[in-house]
C-alpha positions in Angstrom: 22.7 -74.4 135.1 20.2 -73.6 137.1 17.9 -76.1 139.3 14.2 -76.7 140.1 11.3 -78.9 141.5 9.2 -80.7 138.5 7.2 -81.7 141.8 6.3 -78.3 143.4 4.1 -75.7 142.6 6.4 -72.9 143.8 8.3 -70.8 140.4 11.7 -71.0 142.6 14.8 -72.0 140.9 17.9 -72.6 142.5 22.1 -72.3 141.7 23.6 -75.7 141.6 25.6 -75.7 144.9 22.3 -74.0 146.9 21.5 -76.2 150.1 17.9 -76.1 148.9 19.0 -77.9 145.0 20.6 -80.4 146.7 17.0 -81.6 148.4 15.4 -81.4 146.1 14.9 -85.6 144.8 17.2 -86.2 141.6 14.2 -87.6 139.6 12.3 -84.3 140.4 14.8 -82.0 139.5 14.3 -79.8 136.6 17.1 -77.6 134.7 17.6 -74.2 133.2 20.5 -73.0 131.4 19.8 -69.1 132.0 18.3 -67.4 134.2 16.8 -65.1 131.9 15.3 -68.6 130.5 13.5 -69.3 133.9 12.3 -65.9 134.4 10.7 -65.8 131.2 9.1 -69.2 132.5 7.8 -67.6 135.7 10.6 -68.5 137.9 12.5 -66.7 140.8 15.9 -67.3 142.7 15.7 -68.5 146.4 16.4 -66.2 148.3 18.9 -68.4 149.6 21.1 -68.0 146.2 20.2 -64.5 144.9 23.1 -62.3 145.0 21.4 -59.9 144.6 19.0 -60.4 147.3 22.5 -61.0 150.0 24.1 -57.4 148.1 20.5 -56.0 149.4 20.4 -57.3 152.7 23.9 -56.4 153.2 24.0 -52.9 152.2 20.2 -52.2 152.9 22.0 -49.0 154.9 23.5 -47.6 152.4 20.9 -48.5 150.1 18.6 -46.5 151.2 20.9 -43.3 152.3 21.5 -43.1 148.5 17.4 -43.5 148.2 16.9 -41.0 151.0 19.6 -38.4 149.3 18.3 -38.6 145.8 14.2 -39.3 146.4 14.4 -42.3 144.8 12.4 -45.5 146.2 14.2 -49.7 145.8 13.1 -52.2 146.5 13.5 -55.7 146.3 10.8 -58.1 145.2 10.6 -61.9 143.4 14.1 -62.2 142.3 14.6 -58.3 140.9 15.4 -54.8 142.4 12.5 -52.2 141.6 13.1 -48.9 141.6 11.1 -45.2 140.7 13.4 -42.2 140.7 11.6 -38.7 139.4 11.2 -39.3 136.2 12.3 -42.5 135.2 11.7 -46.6 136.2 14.1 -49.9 136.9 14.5 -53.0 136.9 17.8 -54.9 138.2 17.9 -58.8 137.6 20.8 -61.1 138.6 22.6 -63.1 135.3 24.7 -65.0 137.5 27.0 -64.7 140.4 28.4 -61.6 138.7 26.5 -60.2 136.5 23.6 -57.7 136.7 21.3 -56.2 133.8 19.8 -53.1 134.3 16.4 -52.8 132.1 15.1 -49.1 131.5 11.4 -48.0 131.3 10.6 -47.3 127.6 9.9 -43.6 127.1 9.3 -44.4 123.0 9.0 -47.3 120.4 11.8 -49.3 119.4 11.0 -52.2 117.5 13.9 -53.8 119.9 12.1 -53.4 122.7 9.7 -55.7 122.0 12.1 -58.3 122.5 12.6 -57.4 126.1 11.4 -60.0 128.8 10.1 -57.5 130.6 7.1 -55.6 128.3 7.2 -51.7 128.4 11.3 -51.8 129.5 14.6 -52.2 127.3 17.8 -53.3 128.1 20.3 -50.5 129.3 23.3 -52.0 130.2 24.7 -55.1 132.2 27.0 -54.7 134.2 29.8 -57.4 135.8 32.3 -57.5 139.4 32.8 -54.2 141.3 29.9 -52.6 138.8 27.7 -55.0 139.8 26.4 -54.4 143.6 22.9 -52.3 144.1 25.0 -49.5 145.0 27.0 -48.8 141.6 23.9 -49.3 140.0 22.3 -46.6 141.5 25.2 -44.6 141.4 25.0 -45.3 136.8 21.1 -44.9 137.1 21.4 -41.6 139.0 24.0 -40.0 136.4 22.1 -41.2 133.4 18.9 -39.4 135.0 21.3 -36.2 135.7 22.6 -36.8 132.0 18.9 -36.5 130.3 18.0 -33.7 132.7 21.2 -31.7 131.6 20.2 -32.0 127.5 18.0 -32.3 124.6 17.2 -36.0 123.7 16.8 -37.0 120.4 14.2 -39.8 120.2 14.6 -42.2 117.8 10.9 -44.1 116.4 10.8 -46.6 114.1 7.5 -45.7 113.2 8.4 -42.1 113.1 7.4 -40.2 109.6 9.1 -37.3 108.0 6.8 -34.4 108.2 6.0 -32.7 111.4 3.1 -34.2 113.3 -0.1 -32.1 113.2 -1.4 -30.0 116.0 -4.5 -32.1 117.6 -3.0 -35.7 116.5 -1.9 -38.4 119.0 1.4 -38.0 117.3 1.3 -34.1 118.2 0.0 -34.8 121.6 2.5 -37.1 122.6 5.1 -35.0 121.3 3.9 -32.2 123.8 3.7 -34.0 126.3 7.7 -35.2 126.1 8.6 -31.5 125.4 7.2 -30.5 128.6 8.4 -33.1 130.7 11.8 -32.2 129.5 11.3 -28.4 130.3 9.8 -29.6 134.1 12.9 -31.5 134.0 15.0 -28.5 133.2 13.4 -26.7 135.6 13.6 -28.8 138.3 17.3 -29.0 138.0 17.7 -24.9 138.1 15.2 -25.2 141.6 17.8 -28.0 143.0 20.9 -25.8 141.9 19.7 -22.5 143.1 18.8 -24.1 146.6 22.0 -26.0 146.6 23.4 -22.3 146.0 21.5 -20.3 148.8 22.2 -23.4 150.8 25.8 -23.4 150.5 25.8 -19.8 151.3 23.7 -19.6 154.1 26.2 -22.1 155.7 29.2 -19.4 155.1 27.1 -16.4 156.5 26.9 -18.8 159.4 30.6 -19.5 159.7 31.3 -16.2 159.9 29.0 -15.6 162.3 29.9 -18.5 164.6 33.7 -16.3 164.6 
């Protein structure tokens, strides 16, 4: 259960046991049962009772060593964790104490997906206890990146018809345009490995050297 003020203008909702609830004046006091209720409603944790706001404070550090390693930017904003890697986009929301749900930009139409509560992103997993702090979060969103870099994806469209689209159609244009992002993926990947290569090798010519 989740608390709020009927009387104030602010979208800020509150746990139960938050210093902030308990001010709040009983006859005022509003109630949500989820939080993905209240955020469909407008409404925010404090920053007082966010987890996830405390894991991101916490570990802001390491946070953004991972984001500096991987050019990746995250940040936190309104109750949620944003954040834009190379080719892909984010969203982290608290469930409760425990519990995290990481939402995935849409690269495709999914009847599904209009169902999310956040318009243009799907559901890609939630995740609970030692999975659930910023940093194993980044760690899944990372691999799944490497993952889609590494092969072929097969997209699946509701709408998607049988024949081959035709060259000069929407269909055929938007087609292209996922078929070359997947080859600059590709090729990205071969430029990272190559200078992970030369790099690992220029560090032996230099250990011999130092000898």
């Amino acid at each position: 259960m989740f608390v709020y003020s009927k009387a104030g203008k602010s979208k800020i909702i509150h746990f139960n046991n938050c210093g902030y609830a308990k001010r709040i004046k009983v006859e005022n006091r509003g109630y949500f049962h989820t939080l993905k209720e209240a955020r469909m409603k407008g409404y925010h944790l404090c920053t007082k009772s966010d987890p996830l706001y405390i894991d991101y404070c916490r570990n802001r550090d390491a946070i953004e060593k991972i984001c500096r390693d991987n050019n990746i930017t995250c940040k936190y904003s309104e109750g949620r964790i944003l954040i834009v890697s190379q080719d892909s986009e984010w969203i982290i929301v608290t469930e409760n104490m425990h519990k995290r749900t990481i939402y995935h930009r849409n690269l495709f139409f999914w009847k599904r997906n209009d169902e999310s509560e956040f318009p243009g992103f799907h559901v890609q997993c939630t995740r609970s206890e030692d999975y659930a702090t910023i940093e194993k979060c980044l760690e899944f969103i990372l691999e799944h990146d490497r993952f889609r870099m590494e092969n072929e994806i097969v997209y699946f469209d509701d709408r998607k018809h049988s024949s081959p689209a035709q060259k000069g159609t929407k269909r055929w244009k938007k087609e292209e345009k996922m078929r070359r992002r997947i080859e600059r993926r590709k090729e990205t990947e071969r430029v990272k490995m190559l200078l992970s290569m030369i790099s690992e090798e220029n560090s032996k010519h230099n250990m011999l050297m130092a000898r």
